[in-house]
Backbone as ProteinMPNN parsed JSONL, in Angstrom:
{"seq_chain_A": "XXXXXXXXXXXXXXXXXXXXXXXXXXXXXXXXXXXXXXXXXXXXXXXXXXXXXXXXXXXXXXXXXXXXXXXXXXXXXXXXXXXXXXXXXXXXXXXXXXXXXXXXXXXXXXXXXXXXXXXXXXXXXXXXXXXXXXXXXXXXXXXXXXXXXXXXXXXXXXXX", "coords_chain_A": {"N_chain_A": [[247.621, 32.074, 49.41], [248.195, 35.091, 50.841], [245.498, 37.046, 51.887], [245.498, 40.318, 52.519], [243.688, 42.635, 52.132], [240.528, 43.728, 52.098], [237.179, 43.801, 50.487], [234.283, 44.024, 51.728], [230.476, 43.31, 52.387], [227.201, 44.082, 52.861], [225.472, 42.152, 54.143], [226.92, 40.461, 55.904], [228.751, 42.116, 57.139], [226.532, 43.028, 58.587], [225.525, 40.839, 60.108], [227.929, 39.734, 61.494], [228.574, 42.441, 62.795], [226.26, 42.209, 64.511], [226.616, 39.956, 65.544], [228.908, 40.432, 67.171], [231.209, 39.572, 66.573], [233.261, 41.522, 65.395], [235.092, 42.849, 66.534], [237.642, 41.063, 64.713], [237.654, 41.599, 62.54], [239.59, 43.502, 61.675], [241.927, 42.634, 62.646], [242.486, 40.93, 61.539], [242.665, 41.879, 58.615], [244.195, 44.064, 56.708], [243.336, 46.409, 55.161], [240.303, 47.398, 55.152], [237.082, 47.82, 53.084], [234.574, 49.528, 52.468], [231.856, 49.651, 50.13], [229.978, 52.596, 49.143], [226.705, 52.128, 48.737], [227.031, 50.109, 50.323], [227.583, 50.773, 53.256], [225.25, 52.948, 53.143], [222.876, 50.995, 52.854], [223.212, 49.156, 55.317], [223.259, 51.13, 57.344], [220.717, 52.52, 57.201], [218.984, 51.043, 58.114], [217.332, 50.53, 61.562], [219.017, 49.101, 63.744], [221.372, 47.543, 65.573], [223.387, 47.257, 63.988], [223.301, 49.256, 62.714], [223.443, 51.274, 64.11], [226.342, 51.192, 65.33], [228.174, 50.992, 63.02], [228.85, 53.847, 61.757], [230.635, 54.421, 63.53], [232.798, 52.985, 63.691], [236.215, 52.275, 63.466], [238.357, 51.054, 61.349], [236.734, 50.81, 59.123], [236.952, 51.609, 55.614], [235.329, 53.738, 53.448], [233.968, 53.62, 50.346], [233.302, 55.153, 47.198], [231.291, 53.716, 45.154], [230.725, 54.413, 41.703], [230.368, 53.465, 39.256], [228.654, 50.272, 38.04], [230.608, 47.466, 37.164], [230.134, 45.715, 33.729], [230.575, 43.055, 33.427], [229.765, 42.537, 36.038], [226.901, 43.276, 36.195], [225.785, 41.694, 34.28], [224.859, 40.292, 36.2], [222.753, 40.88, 37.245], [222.817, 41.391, 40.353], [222.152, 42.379, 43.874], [222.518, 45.966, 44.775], [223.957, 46.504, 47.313], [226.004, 44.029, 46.495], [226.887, 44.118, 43.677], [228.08, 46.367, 43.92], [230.069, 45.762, 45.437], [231.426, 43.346, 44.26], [232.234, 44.729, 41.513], [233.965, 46.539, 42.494], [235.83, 44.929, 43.498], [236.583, 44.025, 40.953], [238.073, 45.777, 40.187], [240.164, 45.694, 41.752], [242.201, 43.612, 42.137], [243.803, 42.568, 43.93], [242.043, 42.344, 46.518], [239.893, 40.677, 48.37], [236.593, 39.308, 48.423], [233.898, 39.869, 49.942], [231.464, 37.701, 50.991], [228.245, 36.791, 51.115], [226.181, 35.809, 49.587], [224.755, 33.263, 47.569], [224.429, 33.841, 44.421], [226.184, 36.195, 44.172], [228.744, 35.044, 45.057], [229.053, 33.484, 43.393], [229.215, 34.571, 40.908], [231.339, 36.143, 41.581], [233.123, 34.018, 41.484], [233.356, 33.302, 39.053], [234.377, 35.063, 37.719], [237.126, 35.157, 38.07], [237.173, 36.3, 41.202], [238.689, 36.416, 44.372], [236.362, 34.921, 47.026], [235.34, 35.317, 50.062], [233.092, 33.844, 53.057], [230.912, 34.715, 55.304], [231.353, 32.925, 57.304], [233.997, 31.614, 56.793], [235.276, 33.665, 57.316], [235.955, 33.372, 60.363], [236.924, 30.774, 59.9], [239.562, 31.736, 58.975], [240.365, 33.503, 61.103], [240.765, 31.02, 63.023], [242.569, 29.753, 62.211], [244.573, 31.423, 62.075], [245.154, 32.071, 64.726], [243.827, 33.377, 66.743], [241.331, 32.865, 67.575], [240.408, 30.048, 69.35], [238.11, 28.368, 68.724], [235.824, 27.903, 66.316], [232.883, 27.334, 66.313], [231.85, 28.788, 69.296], [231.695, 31.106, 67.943], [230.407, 30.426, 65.141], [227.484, 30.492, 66.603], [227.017, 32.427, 67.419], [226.819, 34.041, 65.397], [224.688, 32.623, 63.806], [222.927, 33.081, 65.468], [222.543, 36.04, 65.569], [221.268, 36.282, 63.126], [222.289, 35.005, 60.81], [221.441, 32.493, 58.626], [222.776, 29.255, 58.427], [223.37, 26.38, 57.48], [223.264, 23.339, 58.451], [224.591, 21.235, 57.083], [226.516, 23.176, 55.979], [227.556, 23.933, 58.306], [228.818, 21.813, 59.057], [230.813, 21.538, 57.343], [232.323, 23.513, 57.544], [233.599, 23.476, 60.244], [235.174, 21.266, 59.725], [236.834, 22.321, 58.143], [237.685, 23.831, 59.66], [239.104, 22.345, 61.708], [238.131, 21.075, 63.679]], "CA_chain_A": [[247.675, 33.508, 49.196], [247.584, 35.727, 52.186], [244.581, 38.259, 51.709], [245.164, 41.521, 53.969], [242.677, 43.794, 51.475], [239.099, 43.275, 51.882], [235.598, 44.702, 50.477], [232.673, 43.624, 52.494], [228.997, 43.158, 51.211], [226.185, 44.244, 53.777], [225.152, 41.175, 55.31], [228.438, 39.949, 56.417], [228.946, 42.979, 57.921], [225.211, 43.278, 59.788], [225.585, 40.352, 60.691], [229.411, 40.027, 62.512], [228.248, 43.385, 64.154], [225.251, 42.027, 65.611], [227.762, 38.591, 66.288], [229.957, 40.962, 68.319], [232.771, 39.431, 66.234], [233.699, 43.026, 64.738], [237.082, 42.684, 66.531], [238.34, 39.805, 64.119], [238.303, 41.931, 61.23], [240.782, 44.885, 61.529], [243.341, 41.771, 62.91], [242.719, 39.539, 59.996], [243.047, 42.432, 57.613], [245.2, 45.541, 56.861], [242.438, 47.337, 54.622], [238.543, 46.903, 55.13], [237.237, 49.009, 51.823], [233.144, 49.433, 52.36], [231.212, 50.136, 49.249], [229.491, 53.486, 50.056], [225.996, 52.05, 48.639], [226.838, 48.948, 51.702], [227.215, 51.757, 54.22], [223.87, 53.371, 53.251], [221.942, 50.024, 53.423], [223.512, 49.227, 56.806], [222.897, 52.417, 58.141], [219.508, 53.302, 56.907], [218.324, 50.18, 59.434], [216.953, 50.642, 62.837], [219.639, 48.236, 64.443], [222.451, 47.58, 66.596], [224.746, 47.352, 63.042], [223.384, 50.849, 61.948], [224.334, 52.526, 65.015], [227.651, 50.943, 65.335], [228.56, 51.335, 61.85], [229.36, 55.023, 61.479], [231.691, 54.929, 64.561], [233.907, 51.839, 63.398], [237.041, 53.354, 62.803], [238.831, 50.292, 60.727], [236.34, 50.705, 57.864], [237.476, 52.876, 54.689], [234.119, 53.893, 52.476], [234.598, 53.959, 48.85], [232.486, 55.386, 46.576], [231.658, 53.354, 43.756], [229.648, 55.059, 40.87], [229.832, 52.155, 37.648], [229.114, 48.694, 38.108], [231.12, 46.53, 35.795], [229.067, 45.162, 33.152], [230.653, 41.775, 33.5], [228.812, 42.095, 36.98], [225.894, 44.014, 35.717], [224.967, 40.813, 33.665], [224.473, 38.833, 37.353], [221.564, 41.102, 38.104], [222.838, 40.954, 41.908], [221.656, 43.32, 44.483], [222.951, 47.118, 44.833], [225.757, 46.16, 47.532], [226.908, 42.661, 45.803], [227.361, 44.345, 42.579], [228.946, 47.377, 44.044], [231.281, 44.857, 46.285], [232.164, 42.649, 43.18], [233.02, 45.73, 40.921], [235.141, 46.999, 43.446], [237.012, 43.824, 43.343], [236.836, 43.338, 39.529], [239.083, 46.831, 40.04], [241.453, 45.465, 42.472], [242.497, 42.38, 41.979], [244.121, 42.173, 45.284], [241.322, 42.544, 46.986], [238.868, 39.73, 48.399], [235.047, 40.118, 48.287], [233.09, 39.051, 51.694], [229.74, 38.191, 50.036], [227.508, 35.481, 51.396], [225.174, 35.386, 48.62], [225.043, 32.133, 46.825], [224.681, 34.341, 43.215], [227.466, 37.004, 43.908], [229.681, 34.409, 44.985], [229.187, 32.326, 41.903], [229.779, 35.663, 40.296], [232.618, 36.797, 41.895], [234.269, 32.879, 41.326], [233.119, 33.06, 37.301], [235.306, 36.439, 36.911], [238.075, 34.986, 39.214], [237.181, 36.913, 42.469], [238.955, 35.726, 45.579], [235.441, 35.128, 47.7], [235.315, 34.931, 51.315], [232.314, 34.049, 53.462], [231.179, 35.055, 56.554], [231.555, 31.874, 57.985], [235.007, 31.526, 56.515], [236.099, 34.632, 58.102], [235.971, 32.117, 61.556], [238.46, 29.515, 59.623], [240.867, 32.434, 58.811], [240.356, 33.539, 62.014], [241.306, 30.046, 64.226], [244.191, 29.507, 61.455], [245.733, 32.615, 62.224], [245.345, 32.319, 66.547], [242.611, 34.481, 67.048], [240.503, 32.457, 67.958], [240.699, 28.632, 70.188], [237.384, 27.178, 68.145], [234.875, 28.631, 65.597], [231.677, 27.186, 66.979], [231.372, 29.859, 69.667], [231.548, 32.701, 66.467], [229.179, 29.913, 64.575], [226.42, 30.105, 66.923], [227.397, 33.65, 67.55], [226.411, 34.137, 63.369], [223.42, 31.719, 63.419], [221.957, 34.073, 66.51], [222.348, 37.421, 64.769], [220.58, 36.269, 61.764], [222.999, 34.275, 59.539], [221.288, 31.027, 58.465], [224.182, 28.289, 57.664], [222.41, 24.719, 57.198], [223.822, 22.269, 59.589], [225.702, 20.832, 56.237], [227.366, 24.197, 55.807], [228.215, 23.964, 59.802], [229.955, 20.882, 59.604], [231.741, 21.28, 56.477], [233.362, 24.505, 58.287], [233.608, 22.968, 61.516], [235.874, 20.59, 59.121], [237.926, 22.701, 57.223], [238.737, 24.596, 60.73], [239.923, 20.789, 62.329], [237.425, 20.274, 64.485]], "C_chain_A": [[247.181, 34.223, 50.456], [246.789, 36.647, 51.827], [245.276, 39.374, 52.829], [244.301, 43.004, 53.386], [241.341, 43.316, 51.193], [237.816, 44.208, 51.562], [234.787, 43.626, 50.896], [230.807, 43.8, 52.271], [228.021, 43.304, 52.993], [225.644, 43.148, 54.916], [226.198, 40.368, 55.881], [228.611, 40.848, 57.291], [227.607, 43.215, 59.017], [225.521, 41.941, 60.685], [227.338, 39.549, 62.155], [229.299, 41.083, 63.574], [227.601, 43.029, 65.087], [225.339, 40.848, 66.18], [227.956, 38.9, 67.417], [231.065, 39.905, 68.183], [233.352, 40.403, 65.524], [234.977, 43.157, 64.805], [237.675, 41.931, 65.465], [238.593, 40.526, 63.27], [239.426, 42.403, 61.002], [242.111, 43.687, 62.14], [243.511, 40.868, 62.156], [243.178, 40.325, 58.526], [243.283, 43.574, 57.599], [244.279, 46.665, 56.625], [240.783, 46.804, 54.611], [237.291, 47.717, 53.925], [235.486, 48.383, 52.227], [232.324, 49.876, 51.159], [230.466, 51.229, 50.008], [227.734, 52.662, 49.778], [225.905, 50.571, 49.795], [226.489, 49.488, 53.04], [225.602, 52.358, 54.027], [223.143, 52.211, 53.369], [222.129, 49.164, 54.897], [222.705, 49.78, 57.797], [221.889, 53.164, 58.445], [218.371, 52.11, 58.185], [218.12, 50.684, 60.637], [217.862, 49.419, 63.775], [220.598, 48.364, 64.96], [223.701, 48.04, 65.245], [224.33, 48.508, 62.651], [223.612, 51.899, 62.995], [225.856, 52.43, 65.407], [228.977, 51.147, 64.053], [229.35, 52.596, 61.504], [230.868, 55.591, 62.197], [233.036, 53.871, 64.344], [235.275, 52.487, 62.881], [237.934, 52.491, 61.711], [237.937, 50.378, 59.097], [236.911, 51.733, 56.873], [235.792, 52.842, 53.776], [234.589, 54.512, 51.28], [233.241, 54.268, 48.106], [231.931, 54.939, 45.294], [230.435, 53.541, 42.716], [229.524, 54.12, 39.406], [229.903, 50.965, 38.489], [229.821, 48.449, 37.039], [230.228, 45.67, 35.18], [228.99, 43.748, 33.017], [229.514, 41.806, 35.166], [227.378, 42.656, 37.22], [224.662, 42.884, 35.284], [224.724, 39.99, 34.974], [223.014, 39.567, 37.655], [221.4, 40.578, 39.601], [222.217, 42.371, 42.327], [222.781, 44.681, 44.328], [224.656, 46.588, 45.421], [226.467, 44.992, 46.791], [227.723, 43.357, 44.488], [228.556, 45.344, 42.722], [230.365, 46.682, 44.895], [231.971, 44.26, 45.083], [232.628, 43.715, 42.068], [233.671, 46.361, 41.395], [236.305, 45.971, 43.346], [237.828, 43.338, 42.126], [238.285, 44.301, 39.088], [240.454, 46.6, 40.945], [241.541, 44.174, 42.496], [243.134, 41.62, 43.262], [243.302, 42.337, 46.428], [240.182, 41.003, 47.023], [237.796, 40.121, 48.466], [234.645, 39.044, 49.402], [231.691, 39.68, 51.228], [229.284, 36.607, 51.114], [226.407, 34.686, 50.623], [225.512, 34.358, 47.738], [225.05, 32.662, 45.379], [225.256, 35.465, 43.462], [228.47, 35.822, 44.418], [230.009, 33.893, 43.785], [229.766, 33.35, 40.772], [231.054, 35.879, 40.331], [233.718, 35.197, 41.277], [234.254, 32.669, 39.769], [233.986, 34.55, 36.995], [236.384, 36.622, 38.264], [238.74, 35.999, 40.392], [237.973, 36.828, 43.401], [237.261, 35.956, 46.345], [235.546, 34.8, 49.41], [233.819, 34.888, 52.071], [232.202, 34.574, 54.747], [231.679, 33.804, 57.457], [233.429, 31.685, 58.277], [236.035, 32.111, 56.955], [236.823, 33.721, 59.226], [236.96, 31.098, 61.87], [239.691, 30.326, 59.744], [241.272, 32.729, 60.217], [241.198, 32.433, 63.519], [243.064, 29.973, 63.032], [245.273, 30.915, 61.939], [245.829, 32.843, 64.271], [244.481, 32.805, 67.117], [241.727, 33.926, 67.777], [240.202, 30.895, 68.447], [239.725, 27.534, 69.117], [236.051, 27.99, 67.177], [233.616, 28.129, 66.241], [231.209, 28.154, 68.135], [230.068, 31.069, 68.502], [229.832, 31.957, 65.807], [227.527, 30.342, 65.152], [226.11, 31.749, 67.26], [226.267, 34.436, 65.632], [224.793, 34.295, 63.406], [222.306, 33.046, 64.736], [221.599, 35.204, 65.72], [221.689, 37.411, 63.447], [221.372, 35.495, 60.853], [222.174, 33.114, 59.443], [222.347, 30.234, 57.702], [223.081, 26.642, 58.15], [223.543, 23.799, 57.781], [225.049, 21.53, 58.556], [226.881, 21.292, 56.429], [228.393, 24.069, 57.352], [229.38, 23.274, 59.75], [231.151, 21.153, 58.614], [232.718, 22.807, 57.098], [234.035, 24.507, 59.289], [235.069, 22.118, 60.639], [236.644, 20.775, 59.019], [238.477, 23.15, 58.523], [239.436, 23.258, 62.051], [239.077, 20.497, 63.626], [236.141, 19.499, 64.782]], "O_chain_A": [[246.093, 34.046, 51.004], [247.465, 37.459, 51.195], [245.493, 39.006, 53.984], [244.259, 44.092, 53.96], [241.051, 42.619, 50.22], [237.496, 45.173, 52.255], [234.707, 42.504, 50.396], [230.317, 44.869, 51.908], [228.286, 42.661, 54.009], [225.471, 43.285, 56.127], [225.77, 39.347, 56.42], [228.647, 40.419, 58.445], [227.807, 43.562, 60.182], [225.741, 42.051, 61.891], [227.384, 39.093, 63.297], [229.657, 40.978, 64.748], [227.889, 43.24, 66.265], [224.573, 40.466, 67.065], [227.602, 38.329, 68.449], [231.707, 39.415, 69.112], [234.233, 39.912, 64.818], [235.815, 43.412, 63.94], [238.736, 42.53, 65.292], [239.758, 40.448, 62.88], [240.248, 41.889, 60.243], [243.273, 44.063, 61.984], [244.47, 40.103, 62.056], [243.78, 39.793, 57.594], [242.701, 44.312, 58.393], [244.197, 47.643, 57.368], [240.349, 45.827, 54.001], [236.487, 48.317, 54.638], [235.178, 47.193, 52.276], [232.035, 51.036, 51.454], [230.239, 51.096, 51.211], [227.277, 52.52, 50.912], [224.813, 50.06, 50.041], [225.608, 49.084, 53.799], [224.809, 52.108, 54.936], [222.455, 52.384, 54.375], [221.176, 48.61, 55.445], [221.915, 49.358, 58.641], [221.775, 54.033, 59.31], [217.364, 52.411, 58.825], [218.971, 51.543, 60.867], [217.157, 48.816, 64.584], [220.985, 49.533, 64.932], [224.616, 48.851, 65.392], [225.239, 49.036, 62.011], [223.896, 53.082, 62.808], [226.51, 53.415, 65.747], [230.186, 51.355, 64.155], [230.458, 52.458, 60.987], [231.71, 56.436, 61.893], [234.134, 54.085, 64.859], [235.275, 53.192, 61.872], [238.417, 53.305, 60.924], [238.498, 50.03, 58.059], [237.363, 52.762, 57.375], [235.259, 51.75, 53.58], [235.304, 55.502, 51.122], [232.204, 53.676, 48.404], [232.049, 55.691, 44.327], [229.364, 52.948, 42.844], [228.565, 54.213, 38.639], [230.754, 50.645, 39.319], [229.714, 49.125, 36.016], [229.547, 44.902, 35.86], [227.983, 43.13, 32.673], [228.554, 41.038, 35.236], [226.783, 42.509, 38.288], [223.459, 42.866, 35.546], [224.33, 38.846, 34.745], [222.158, 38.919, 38.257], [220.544, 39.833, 40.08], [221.867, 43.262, 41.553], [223.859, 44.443, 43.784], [225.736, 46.383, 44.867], [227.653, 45.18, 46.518], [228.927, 43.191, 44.293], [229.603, 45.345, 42.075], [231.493, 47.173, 44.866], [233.115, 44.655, 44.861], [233.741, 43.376, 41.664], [234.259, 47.079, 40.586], [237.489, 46.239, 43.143], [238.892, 42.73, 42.008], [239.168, 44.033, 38.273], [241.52, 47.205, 40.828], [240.607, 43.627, 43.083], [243.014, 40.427, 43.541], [243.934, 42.494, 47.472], [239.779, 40.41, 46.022], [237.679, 41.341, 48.585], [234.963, 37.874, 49.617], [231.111, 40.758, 51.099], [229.984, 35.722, 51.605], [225.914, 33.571, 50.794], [226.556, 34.487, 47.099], [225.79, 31.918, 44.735], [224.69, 36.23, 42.682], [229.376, 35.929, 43.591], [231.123, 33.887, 43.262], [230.595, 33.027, 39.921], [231.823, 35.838, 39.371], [234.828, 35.33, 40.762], [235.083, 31.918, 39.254], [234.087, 34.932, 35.829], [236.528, 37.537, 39.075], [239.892, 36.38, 40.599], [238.292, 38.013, 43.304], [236.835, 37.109, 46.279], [235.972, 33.68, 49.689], [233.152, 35.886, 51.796], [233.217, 34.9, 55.362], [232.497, 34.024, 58.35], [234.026, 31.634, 59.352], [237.191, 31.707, 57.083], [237.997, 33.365, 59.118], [237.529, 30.662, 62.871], [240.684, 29.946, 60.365], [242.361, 32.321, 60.618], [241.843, 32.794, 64.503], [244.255, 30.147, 63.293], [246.492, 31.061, 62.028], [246.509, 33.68, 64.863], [244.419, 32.545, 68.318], [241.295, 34.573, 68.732], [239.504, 30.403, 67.56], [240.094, 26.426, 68.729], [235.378, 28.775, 67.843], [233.303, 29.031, 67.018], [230.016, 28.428, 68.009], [228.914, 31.468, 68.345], [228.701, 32.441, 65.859], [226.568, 30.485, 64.394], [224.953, 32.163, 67.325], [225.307, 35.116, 65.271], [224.003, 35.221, 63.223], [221.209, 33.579, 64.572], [220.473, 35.336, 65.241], [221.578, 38.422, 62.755], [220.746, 35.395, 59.797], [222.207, 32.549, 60.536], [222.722, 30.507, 56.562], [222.336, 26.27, 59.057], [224.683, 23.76, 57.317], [226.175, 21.275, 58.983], [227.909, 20.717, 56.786], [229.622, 24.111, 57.416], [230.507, 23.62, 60.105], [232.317, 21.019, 58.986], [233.93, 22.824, 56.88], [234.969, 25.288, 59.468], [236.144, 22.512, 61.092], [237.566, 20.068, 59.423], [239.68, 22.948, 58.687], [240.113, 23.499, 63.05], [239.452, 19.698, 64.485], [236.04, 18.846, 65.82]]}, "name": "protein", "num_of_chains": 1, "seq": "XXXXXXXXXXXXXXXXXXXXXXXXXXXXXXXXXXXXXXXXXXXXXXXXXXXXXXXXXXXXXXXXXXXXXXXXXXXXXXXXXXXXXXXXXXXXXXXXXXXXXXXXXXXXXXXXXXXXXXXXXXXXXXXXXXXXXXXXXXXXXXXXXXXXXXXXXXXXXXXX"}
């Protein structure tokens, strides 16, 4: 299934900004849909992703005022919930969560989930990019922690 409609969850996004893989998105996907309560926890930071944030011109900010109560019962954070009820409303839409309980969420009320990492795979599969390990270490700098497991098994799926 080709994705080209994506909502994005806060730390995916802080952290890709403060990657300086930001380019990859808007060429991996048509629509980038930001929860507005992702934008305010972004933005309200003292960092490189809250001053870059406002000026991105590929993002769309959506406003989303109900959670869904199917994702209500995960007791996830503000953006996860507001990312996965965004998605629960579009069905064509993937969710870019990294959280090990909104993912599990989003895959128990058949989400499409994408990680950040994963972005990286879509990324070399589609040309973009020669080898994910750059991006990886790129991630792991800006704050992502991925467990050397997680590394390889991505390192894997992207063939090298």
């Amino acid at each position: 299934m080709l994705i080209n409609r994506v909502i994005i969850n806060s730390s995916p996004l802080i952290v890709i900004l403060k990657g300086q893989q930001a380019e990859l998105i808007p060429q991996l996907f048509t629509e980038i849909l930001v929860p507005s309560g992702v934008f305010e926890e972004v933005t309200t930071k003292d960092d490189i992703a809250s001053t870059q944030l406002p000026s991105i011109y590929w993002i769309q900010i959506v406003e989303v005022n109900t959670i869904e109560p199917e994702v209500a019962a995960w007791d996830l954070g503000k953006g996860e919930s507001q990312v996965l009820s965004l998605a629960l409303k579009n069905s064509d839409c993937a969710a870019i969560v990294d959280d090990r309980a909104a993912r599990r969420c989003g895959q128990a009320l058949g989400i499409t989930t994408i990680g950040t990492g994963g972005l990286l795979i879509l990324a070399k599969r589609r040309g973009l990019i020669p080898s994910i390990s750059p991006g990886i270490q790129a991630l792991r700098d800006a704050g992502l922690w991925l467990s050397d497991t997680l590394v390889n098994l991505l390192k894997q799926q992207a063939g090298e």
